[in-house]
C-alpha positions as CSV (number, residue, x, y, z in Angstrom):
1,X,-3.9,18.7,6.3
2,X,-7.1,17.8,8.2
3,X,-7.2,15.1,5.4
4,X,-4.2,13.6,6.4
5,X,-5.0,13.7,10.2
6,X,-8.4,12.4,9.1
7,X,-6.8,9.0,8.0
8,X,-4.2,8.4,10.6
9,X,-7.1,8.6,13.2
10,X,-8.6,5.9,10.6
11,X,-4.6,4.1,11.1
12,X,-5.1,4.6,14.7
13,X,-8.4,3.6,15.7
14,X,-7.7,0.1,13.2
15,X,-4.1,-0.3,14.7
16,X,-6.1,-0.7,18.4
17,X,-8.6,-2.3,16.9
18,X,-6.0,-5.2,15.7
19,X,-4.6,-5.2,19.1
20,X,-7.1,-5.2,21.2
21,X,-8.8,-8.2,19.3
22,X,-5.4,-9.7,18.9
23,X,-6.3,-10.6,15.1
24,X,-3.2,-9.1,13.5
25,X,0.2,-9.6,15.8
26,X,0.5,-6.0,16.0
27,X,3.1,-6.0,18.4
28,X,5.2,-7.1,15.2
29,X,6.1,-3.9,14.5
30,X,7.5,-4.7,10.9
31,X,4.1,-7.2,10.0
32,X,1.9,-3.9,11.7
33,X,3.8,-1.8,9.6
34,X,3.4,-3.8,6.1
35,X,-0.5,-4.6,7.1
36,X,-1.1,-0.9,7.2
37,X,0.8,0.2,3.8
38,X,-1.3,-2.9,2.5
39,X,-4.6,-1.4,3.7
40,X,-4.1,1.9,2.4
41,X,-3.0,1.1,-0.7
42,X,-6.0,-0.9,-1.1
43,X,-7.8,2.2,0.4
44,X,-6.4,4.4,-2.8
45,X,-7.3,1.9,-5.1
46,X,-10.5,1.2,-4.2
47,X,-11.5,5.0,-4.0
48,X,-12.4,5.1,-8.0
49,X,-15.1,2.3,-7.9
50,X,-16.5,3.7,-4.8
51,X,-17.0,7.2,-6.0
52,X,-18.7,5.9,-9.2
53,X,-20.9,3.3,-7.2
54,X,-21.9,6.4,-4.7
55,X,-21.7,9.5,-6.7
56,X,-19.3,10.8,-3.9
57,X,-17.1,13.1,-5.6
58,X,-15.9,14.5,-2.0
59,X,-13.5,10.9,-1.7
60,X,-11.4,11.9,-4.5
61,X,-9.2,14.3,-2.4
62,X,-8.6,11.0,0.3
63,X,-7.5,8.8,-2.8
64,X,-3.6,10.8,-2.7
65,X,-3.8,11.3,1.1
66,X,-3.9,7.0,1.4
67,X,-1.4,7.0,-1.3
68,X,1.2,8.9,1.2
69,X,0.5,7.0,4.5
70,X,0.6,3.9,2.7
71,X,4.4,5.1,1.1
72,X,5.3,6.2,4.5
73,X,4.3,2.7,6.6
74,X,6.2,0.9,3.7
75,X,8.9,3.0,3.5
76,X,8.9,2.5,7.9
77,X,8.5,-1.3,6.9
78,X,12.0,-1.1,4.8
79,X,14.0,1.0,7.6
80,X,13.0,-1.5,9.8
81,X,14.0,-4.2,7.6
82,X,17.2,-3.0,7.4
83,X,17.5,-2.3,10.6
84,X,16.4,-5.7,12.3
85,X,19.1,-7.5,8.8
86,X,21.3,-5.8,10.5
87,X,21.2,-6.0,14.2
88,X,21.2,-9.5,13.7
89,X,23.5,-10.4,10.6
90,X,25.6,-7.0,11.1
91,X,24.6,-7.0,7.6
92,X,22.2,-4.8,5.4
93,X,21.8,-8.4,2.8
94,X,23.7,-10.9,1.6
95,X,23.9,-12.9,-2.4
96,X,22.1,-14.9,-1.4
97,X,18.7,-12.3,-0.6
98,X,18.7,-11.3,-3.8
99,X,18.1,-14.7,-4.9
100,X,14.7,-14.7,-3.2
101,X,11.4,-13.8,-4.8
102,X,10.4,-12.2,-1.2
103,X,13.3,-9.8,-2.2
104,X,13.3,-9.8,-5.6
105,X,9.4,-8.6,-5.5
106,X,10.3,-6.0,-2.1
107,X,12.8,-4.2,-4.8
108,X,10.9,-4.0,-7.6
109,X,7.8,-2.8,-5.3
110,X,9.8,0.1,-3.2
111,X,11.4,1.2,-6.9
112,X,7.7,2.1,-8.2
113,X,6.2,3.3,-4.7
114,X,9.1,5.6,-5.0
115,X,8.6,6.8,-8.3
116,X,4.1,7.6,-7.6
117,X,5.0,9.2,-4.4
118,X,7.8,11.6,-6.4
119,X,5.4,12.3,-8.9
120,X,2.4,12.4,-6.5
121,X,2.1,16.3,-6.4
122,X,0.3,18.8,-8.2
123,X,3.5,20.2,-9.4
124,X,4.2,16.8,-11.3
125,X,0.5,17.0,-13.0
126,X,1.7,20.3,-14.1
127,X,5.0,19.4,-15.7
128,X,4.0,15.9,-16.9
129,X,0.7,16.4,-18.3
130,X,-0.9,13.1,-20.0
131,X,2.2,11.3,-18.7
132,X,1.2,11.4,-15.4
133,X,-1.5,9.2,-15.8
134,X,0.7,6.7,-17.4
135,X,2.9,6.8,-14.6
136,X,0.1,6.8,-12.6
137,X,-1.2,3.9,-13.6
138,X,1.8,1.6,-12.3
139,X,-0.4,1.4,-9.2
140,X,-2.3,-1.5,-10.8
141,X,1.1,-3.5,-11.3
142,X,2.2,-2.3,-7.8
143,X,-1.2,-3.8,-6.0
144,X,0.3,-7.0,-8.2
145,X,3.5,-7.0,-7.3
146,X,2.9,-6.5,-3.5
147,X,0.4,-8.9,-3.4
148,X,3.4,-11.7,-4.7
149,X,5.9,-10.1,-2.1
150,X,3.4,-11.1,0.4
151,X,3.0,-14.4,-0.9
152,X,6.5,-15.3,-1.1
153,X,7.2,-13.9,2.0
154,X,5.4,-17.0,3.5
155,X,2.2,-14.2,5.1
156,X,-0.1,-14.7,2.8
157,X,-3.3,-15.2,5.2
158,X,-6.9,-14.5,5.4
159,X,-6.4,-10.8,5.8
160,X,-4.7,-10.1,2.3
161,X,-7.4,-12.4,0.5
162,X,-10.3,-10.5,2.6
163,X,-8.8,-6.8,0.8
164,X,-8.0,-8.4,-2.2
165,X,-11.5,-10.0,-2.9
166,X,-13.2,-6.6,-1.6
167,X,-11.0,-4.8,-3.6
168,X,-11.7,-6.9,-6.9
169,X,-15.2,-6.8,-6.1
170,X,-15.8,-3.2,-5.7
171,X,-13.8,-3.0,-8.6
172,X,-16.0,-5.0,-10.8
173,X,-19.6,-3.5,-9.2
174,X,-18.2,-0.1,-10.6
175,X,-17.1,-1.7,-13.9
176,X,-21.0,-3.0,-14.2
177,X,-22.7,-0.2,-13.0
178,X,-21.2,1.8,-15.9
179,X,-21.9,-0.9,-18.9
């Protein structure tokens, strides 16, 4: 528990940070709610690297905690989604939606964030054994196939290249250090 209160003081202390310096338009509550999935699911994947740069064994135990609030905020992103599609077509989506790549990639996205958060639990490790890790390991795909969602969803700006690069990079440090 105190992890998870740990990391929304983290959510809130960034989410006043963006505000108050007016670099993310926070006040758009569904772009506020996608930046912060985004950020945490860079957060859990970036945990791996960071441990085996820093020998910090101790950030293992954050690396599922980021994986919920990031589900949650995207999951928050979707309702709202719907919500606002609907308020103003009296529609949840049309044909023609699922003709976009924005769409097409939000779909196959929420499918697989669904799936890791269902079998993020230690009664999953328990009753999938060396399957979990395969399933697991859709999160590389995931970081993937949000990153296109983004991009076709016309707000692909400095931000996501900033996470992405640091990401990549801290990524390839630990790859480096352990050749």
């Amino acid at each position: 528990m105190k992890k998870y209160l740990l990391s929304i003081i983290l959510w809130i202390i960034l989410s006043l940070f963006f505000y108050y310096t007016k670099n993310w338009e926070i006040n758009l509550i569904l772009r506020g709610l996608w930046r912060l999935s985004f950020l945490y699911i860079a957060l859990a994947l970036s945990v791996t690297p960071i441990v085996k740069l820093t020998w910090n064994h101790k950030l293992f135990s954050y690396r599922r905690t980021f994986w919920v609030i990031s589900f949650f905020m995207a999951i928050l992103h979707a309702i709202y989604y719907f919500y606002i599609e609907y308020k103003f077509q009296n529609t949840f989506f049309i044909l023609e939606h699922f003709k976009t790549w924005d769409i097409i990639t939000w779909i196959i996205w929420l499918f697989i964030i669904i799936i890791l958060w269902i079998t993020s639990n230690n009664f999953s490790i328990k009753i999938l054994k060396s399957n979990w890790t395969k399933i697991q390991s859709l999160t590389y795909p995931l970081f993937v196939i949000i990153t296109l969602h983004v991009a076709f969803a016309s707000r692909f700006d400095s931000f996501y290249i900033i996470i992405i690069s640091l990401l990549v990079l801290t990524r390839t440090a630990a790859y480096f250090k352990k050749i």
